[in-house]
PDB file of N, CA, C and O in Angstrom:
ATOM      1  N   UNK A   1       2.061 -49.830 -21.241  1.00  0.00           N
ATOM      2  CA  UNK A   1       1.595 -50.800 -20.276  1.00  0.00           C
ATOM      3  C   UNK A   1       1.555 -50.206 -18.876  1.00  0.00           C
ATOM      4  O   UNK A   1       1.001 -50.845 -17.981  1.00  0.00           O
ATOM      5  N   UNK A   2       2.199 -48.825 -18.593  1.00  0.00           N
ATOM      6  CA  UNK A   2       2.345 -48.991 -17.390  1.00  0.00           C
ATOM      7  C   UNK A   2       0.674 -47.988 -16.760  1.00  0.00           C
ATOM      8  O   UNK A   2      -0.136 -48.075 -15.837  1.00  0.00           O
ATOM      9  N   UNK A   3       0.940 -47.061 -18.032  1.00  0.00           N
ATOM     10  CA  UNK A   3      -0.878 -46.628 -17.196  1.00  0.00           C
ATOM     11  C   UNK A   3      -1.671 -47.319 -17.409  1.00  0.00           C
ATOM     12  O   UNK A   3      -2.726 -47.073 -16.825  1.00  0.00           O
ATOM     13  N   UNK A   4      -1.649 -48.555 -18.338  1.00  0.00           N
ATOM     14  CA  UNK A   4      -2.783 -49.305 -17.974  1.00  0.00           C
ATOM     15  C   UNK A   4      -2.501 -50.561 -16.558  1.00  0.00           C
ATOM     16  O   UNK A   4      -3.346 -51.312 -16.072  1.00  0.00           O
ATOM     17  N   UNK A   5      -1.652 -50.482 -16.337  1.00  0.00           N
ATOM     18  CA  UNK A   5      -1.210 -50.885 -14.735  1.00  0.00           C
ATOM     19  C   UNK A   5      -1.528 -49.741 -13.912  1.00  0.00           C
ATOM     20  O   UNK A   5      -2.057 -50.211 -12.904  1.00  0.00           O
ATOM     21  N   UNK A   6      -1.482 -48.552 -13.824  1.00  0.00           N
ATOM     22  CA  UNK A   6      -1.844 -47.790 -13.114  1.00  0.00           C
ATOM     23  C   UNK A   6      -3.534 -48.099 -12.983  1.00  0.00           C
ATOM     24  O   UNK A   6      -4.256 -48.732 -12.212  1.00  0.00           O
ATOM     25  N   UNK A   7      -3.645 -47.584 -13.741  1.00  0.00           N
ATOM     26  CA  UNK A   7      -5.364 -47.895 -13.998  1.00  0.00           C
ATOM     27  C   UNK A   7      -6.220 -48.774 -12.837  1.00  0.00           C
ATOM     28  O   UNK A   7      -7.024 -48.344 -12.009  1.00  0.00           O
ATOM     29  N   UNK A   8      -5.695 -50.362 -13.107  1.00  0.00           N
ATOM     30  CA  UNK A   8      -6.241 -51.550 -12.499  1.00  0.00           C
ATOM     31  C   UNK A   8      -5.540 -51.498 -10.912  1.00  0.00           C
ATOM     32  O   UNK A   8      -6.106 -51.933  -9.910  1.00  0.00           O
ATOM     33  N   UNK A   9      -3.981 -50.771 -10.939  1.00  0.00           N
ATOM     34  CA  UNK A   9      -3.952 -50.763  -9.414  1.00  0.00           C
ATOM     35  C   UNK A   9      -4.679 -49.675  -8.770  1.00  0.00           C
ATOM     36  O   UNK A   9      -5.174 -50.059  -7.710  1.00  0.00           O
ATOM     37  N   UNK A  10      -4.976 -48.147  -9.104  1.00  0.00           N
ATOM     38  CA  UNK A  10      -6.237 -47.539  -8.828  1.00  0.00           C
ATOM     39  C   UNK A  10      -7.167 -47.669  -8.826  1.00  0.00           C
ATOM     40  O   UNK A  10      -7.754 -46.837  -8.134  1.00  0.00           O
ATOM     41  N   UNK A  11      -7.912 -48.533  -9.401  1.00  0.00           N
ATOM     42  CA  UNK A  11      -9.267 -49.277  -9.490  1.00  0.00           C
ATOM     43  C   UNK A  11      -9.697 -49.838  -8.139  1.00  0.00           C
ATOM     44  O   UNK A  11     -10.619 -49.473  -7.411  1.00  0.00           O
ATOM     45  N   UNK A  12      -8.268 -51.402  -7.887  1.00  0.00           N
ATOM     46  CA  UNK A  12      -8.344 -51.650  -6.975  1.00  0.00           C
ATOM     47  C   UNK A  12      -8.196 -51.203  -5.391  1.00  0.00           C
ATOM     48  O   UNK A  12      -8.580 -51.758  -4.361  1.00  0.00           O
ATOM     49  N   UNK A  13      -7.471 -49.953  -5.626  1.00  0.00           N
ATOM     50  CA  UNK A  13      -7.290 -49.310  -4.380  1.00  0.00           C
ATOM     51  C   UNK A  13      -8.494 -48.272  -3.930  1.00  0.00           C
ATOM     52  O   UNK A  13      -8.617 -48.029  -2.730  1.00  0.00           O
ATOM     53  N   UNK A  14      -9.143 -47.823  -4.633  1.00  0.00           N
ATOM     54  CA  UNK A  14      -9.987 -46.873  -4.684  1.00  0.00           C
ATOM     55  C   UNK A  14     -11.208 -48.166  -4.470  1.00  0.00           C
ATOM     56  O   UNK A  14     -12.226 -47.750  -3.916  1.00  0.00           O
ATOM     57  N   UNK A  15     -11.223 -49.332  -4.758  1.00  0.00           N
ATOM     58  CA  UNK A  15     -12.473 -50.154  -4.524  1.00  0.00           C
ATOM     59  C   UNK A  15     -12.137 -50.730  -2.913  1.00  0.00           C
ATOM     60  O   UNK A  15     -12.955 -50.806  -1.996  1.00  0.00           O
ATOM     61  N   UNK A  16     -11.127 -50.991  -2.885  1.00  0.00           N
ATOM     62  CA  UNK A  16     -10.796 -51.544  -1.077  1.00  0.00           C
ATOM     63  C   UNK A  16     -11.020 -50.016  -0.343  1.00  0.00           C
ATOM     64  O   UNK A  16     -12.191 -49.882   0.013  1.00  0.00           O
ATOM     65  N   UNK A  17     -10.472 -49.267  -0.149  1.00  0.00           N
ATOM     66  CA  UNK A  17     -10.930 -47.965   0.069  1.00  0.00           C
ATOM     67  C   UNK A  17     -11.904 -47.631   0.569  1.00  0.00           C
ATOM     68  O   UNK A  17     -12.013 -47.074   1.661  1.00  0.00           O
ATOM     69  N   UNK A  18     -12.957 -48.007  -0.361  1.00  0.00           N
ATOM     70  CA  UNK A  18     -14.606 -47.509   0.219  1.00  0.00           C
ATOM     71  C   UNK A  18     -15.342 -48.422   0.701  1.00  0.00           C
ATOM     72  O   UNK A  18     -16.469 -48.279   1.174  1.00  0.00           O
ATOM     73  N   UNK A  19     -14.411 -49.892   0.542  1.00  0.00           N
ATOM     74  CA  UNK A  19     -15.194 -50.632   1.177  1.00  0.00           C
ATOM     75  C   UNK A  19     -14.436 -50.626   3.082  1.00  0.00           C
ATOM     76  O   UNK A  19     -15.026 -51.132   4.037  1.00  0.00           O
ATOM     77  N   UNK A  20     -13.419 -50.106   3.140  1.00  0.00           N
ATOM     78  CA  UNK A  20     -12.910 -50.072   4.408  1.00  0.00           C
ATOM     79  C   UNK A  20     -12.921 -48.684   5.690  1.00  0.00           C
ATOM     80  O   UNK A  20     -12.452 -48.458   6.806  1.00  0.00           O
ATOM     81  N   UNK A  21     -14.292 -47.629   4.042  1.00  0.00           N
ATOM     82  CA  UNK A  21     -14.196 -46.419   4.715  1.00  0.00           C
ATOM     83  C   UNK A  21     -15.666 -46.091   4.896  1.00  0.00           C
ATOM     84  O   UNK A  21     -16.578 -46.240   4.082  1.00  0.00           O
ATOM     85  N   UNK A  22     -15.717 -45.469   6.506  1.00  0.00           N
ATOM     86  CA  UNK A  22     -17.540 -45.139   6.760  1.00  0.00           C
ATOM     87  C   UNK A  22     -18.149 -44.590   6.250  1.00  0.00           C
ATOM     88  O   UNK A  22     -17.472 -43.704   5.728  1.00  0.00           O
ATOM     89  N   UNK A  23     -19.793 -44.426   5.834  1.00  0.00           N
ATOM     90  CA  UNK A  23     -19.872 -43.075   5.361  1.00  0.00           C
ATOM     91  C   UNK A  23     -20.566 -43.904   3.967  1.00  0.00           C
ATOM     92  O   UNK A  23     -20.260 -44.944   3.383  1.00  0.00           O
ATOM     93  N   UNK A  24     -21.771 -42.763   3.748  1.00  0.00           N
ATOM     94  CA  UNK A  24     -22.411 -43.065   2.193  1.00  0.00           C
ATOM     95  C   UNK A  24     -21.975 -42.031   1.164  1.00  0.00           C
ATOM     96  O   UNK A  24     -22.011 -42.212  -0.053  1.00  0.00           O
ATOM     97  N   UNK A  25     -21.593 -41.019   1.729  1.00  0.00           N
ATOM     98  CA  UNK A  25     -20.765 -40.104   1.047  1.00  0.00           C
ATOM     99  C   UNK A  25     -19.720 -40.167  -0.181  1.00  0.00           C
ATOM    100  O   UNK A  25     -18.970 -39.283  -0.595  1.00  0.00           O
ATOM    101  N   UNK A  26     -19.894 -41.421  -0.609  1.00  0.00           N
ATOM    102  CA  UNK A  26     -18.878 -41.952  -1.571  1.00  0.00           C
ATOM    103  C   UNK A  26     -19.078 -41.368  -3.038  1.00  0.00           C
ATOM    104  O   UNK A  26     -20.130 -40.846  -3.408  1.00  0.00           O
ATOM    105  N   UNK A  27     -18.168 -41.489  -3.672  1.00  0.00           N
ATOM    106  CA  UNK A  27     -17.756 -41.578  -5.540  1.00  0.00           C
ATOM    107  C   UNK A  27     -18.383 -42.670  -5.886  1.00  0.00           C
ATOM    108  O   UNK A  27     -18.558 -43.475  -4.970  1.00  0.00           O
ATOM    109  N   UNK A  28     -18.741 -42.926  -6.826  1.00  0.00           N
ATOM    110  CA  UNK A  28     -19.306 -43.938  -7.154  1.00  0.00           C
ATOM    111  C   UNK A  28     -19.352 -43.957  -8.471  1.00  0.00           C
ATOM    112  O   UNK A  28     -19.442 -42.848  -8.999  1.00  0.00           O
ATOM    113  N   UNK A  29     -19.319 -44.882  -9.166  1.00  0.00           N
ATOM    114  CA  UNK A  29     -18.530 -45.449 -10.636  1.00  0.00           C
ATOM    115  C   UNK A  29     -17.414 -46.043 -10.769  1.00  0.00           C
ATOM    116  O   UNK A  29     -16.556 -45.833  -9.912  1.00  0.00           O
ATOM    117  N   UNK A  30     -17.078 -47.103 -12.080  1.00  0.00           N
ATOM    118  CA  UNK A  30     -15.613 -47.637 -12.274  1.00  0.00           C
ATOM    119  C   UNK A  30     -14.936 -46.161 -12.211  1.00  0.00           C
ATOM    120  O   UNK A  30     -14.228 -45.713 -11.310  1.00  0.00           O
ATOM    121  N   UNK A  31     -15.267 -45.651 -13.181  1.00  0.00           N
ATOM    122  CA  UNK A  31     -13.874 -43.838 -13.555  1.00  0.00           C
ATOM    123  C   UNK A  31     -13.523 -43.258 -12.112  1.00  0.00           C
ATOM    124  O   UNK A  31     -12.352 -43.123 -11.755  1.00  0.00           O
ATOM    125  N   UNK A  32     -14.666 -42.905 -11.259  1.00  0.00           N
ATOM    126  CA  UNK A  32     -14.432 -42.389  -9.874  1.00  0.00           C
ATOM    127  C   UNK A  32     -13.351 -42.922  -8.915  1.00  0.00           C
ATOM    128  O   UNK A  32     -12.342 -42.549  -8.316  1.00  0.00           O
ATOM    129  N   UNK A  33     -14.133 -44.013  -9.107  1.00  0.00           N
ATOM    130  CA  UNK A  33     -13.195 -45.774  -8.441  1.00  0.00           C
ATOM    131  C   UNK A  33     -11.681 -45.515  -8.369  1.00  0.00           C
ATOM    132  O   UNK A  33     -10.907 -45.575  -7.414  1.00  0.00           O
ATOM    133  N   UNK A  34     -11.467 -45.172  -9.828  1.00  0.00           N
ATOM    134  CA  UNK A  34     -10.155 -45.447 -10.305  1.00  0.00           C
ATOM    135  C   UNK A  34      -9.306 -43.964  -9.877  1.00  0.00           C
ATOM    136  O   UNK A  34      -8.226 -43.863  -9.295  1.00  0.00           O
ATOM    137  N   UNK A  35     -10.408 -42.650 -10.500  1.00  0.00           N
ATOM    138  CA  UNK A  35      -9.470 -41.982  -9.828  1.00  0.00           C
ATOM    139  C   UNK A  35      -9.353 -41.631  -8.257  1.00  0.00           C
ATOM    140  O   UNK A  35      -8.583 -40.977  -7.554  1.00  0.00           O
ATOM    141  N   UNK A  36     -10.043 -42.090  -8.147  1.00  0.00           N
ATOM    142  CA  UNK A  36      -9.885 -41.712  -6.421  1.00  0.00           C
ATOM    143  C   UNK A  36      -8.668 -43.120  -5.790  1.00  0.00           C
ATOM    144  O   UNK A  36      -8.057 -43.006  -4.727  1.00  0.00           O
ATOM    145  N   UNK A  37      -8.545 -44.364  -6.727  1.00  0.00           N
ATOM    146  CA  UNK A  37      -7.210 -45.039  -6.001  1.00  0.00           C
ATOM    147  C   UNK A  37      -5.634 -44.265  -6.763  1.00  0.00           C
ATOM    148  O   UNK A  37      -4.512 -44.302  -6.257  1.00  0.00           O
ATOM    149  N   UNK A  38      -5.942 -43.747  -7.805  1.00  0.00           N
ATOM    150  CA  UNK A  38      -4.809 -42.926  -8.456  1.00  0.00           C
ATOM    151  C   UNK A  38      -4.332 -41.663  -7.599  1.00  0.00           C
ATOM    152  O   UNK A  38      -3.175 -41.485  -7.220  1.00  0.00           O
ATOM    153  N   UNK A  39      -5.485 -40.762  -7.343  1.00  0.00           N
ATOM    154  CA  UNK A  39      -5.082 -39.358  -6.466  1.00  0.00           C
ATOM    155  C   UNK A  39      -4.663 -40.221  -4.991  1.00  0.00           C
ATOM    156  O   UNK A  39      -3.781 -39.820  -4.232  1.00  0.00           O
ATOM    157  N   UNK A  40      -5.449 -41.430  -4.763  1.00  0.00           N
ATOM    158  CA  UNK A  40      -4.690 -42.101  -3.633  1.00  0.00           C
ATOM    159  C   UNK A  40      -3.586 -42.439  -3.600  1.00  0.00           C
ATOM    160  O   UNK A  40      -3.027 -42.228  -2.524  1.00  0.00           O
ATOM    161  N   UNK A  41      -2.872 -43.008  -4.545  1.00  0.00           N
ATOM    162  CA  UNK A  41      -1.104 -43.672  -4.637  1.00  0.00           C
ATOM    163  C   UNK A  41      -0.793 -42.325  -4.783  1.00  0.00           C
ATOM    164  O   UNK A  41      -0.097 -42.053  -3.805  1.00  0.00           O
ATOM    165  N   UNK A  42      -0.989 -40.921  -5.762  1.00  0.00           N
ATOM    166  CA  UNK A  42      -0.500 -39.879  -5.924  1.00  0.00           C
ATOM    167  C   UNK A  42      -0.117 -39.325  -4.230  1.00  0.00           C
ATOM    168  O   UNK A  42       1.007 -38.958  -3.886  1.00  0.00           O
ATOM    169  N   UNK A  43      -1.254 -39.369  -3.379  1.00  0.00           N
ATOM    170  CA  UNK A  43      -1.316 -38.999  -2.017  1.00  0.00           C
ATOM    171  C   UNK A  43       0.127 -39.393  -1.425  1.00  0.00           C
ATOM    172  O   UNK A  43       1.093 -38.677  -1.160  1.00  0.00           O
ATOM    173  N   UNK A  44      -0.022 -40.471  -1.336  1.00  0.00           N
ATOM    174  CA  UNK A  44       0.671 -42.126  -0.457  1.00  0.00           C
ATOM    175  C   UNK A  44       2.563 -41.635  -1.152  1.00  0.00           C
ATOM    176  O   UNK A  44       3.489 -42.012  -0.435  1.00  0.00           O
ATOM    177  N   UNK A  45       2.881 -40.955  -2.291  1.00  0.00           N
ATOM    178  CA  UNK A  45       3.742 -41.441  -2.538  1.00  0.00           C
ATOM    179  C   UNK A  45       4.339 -39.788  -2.676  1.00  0.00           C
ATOM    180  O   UNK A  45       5.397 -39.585  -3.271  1.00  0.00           O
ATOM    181  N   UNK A  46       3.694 -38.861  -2.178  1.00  0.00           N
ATOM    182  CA  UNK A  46       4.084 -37.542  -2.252  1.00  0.00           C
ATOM    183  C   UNK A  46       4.328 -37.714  -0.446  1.00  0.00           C
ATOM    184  O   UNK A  46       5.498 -37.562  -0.097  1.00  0.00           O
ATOM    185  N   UNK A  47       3.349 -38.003   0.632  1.00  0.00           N
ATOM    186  CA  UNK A  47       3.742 -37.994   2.062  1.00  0.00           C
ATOM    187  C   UNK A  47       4.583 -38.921   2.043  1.00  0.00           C
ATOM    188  O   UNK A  47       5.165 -38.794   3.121  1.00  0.00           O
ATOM    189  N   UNK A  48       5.122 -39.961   1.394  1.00  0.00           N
ATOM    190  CA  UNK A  48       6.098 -41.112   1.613  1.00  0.00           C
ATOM    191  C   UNK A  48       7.409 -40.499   1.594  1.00  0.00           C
ATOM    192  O   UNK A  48       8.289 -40.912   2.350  1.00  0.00           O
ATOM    193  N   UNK A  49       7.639 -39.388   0.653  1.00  0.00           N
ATOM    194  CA  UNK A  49       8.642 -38.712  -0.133  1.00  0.00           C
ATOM    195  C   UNK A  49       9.290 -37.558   1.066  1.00  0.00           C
ATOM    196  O   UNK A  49      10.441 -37.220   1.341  1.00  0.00           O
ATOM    197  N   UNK A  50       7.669 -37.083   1.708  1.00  0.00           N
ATOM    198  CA  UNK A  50       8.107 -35.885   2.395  1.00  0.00           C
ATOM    199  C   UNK A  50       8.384 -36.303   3.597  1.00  0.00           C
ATOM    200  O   UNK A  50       9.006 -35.434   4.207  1.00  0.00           O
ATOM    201  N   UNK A  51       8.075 -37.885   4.629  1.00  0.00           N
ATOM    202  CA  UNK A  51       8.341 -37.846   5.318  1.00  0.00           C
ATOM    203  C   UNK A  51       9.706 -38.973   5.408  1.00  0.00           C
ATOM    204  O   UNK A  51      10.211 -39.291   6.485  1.00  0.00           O
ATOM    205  N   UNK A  52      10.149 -39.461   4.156  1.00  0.00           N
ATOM    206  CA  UNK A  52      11.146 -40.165   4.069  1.00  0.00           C
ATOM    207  C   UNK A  52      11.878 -41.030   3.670  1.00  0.00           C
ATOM    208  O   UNK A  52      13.076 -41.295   3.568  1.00  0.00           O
ATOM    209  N   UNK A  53      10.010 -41.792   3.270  1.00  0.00           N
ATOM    210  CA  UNK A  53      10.010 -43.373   3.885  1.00  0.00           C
ATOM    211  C   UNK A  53      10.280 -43.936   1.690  1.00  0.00           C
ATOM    212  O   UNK A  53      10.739 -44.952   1.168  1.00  0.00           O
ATOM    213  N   UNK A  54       9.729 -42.691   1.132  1.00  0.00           N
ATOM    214  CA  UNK A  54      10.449 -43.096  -0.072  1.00  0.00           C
ATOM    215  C   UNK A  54      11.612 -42.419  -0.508  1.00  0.00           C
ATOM    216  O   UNK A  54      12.092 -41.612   0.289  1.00  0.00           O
ATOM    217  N   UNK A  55      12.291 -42.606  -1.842  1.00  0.00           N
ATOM    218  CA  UNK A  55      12.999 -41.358  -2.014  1.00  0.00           C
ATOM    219  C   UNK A  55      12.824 -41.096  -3.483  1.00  0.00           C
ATOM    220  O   UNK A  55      12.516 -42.132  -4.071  1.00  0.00           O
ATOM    221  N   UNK A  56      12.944 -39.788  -4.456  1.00  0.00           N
ATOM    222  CA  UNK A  56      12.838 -39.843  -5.292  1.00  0.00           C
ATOM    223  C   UNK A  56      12.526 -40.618  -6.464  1.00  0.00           C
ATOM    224  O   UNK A  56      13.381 -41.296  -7.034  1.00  0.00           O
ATOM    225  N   UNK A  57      11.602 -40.558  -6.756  1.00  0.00           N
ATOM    226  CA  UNK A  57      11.333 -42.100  -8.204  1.00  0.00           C
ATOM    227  C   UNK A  57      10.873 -42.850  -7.491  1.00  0.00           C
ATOM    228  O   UNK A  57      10.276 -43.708  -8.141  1.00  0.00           O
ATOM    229  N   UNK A  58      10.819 -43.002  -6.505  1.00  0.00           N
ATOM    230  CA  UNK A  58      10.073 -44.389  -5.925  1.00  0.00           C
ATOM    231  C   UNK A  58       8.211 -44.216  -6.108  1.00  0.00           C
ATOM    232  O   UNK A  58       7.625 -43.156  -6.329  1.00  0.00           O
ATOM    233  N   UNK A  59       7.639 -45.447  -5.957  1.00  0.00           N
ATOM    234  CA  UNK A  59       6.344 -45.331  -6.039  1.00  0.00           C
ATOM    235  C   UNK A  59       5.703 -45.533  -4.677  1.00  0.00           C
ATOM    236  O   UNK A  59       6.416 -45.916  -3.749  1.00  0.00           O
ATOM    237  N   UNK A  60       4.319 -45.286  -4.475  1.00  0.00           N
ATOM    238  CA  UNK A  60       3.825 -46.085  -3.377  1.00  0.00           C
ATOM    239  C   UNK A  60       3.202 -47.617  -3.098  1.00  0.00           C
ATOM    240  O   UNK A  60       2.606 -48.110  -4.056  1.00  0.00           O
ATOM    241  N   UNK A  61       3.236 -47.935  -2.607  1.00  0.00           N
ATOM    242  CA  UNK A  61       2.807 -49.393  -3.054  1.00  0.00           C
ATOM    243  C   UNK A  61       1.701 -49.964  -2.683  1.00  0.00           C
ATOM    244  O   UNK A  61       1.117 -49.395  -1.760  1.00  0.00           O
ATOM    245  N   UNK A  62       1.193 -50.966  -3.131  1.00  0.00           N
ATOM    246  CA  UNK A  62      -0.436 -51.329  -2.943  1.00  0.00           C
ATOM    247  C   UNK A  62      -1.512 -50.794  -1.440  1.00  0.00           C
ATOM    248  O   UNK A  62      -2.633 -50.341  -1.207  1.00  0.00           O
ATOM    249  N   UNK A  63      -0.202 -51.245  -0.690  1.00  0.00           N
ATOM    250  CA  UNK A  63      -1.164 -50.379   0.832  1.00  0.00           C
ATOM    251  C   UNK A  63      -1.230 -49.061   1.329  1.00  0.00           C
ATOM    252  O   UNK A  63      -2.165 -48.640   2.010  1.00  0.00           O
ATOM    253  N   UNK A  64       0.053 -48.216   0.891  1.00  0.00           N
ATOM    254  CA  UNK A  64      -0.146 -46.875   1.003  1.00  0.00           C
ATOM    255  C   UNK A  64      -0.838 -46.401   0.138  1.00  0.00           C
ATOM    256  O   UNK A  64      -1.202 -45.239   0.319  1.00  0.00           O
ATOM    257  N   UNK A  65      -1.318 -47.174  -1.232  1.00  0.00           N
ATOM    258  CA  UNK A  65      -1.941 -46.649  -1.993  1.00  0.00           C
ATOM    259  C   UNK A  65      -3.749 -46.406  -0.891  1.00  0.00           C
ATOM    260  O   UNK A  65      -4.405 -45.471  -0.432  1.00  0.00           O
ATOM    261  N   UNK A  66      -3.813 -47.731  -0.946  1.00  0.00           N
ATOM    262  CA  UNK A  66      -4.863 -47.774  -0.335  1.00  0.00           C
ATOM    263  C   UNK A  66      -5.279 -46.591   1.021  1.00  0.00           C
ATOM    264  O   UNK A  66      -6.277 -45.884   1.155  1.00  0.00           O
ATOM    265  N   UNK A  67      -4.202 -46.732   1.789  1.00  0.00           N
ATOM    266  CA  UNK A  67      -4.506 -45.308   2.666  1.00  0.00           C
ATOM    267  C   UNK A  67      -4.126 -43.977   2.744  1.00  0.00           C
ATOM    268  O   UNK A  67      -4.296 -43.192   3.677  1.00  0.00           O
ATOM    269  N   UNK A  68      -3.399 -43.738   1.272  1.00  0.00           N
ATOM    270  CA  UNK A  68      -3.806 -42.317   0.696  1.00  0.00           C
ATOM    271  C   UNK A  68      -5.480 -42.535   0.002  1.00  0.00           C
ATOM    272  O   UNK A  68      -5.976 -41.409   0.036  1.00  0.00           O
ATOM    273  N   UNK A  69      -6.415 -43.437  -0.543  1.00  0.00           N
ATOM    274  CA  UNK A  69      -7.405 -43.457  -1.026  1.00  0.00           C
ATOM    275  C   UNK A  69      -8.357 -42.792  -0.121  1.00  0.00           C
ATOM    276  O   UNK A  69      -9.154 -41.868  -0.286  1.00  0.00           O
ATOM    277  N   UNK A  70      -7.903 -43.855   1.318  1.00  0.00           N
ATOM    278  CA  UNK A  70      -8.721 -43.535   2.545  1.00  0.00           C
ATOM    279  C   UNK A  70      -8.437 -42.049   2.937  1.00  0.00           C
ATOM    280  O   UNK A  70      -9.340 -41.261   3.218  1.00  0.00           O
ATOM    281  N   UNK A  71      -7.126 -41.736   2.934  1.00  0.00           N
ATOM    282  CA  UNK A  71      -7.457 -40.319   3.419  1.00  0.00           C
ATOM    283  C   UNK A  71      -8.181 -39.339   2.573  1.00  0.00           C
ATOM    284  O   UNK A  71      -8.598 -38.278   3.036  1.00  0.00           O
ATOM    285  N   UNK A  72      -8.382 -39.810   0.908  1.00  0.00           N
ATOM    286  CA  UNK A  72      -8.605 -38.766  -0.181  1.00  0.00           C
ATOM    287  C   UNK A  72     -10.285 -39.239   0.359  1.00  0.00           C
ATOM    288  O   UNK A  72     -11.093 -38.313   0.430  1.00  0.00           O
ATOM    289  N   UNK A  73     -10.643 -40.288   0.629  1.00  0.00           N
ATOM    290  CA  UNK A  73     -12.406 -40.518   1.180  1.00  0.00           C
ATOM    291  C   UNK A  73     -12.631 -39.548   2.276  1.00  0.00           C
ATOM    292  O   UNK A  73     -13.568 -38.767   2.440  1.00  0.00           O
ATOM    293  N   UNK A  74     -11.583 -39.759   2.987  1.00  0.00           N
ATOM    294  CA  UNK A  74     -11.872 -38.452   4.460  1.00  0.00           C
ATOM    295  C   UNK A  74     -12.340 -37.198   3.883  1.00  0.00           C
ATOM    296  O   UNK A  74     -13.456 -36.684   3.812  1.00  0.00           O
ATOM    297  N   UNK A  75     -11.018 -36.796   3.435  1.00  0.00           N
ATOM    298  CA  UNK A  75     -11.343 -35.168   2.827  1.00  0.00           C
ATOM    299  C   UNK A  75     -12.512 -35.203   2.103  1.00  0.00           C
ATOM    300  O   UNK A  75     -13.167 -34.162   2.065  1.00  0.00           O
ATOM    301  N   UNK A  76     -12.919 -36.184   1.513  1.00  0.00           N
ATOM    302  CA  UNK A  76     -14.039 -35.904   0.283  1.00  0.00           C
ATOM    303  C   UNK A  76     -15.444 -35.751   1.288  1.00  0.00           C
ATOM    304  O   UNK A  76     -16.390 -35.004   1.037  1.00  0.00           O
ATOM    305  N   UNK A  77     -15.349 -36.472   2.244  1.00  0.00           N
ATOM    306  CA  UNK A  77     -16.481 -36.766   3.135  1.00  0.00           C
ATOM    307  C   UNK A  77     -17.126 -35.405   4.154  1.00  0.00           C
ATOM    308  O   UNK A  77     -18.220 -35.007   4.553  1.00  0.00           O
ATOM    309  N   UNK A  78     -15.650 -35.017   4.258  1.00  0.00           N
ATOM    310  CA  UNK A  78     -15.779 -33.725   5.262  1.00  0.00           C
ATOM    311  C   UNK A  78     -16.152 -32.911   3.890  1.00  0.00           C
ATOM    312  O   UNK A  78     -17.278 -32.477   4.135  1.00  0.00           O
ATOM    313  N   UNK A  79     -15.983 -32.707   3.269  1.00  0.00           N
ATOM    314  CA  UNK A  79     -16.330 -31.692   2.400  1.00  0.00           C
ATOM    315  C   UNK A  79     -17.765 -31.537   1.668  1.00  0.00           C
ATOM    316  O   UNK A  79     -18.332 -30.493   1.346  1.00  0.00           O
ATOM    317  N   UNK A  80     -18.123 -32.665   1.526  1.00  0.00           N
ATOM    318  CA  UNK A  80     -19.605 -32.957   0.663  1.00  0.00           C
ATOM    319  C   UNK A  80     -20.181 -32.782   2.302  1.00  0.00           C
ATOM    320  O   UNK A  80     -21.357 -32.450   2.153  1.00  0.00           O
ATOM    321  N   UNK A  81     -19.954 -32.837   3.464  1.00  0.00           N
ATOM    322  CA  UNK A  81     -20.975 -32.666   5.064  1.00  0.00           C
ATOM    323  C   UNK A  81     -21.215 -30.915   4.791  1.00  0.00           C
ATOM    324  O   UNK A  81     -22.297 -30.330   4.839  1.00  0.00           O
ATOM    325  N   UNK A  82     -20.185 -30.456   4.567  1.00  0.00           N
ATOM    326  CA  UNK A  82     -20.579 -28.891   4.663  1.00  0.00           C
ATOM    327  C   UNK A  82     -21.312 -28.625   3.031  1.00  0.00           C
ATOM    328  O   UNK A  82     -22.438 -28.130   3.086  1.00  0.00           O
ATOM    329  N   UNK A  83     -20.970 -28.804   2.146  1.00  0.00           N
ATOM    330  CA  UNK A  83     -21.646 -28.558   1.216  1.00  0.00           C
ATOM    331  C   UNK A  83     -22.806 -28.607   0.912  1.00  0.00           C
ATOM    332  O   UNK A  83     -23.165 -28.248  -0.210  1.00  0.00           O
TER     333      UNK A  83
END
């Protein structure tokens, strides 16, 4: 149960995400969707760790998910401009 909880909370984070981030530069698809809110909580809960604010085992939670998504849209954005 729990990656399919992962799943639907990456879905949703990766869908608020692009709707809160500039740029046509986007992923696009449910699968994309999803992994781009997954590498987002992955983001959110590795800087949470390093700067404190979690500690070991902990997860990130619905809004850091969301703005590790946004930062994984940044990087993706700057990168597809030079490409």
């Amino acid at each position: 149960m729990g990656i399919i909880w992962a799943i639907i909370i990456g879905f949703l984070a990766g869908l608020v995400a692009k709707i809160i981030t500039p740029g046509n530069n986007k992923p696009s698809g449910f699968i994309l969707t999803t992994v781009l809110g997954i590498v987002g909580s992955v983001v959110a809960t590795w800087l949470g760790q390093a700067i404190g604010w979690y500690s070991v085992g902990d997860g990130a939670g619905f809004i850091a998910s969301v703005i590790g998504a946004v930062i994984v849209l940044l990087v993706w954005g700057q990168i597809a401009r030079r490409a």
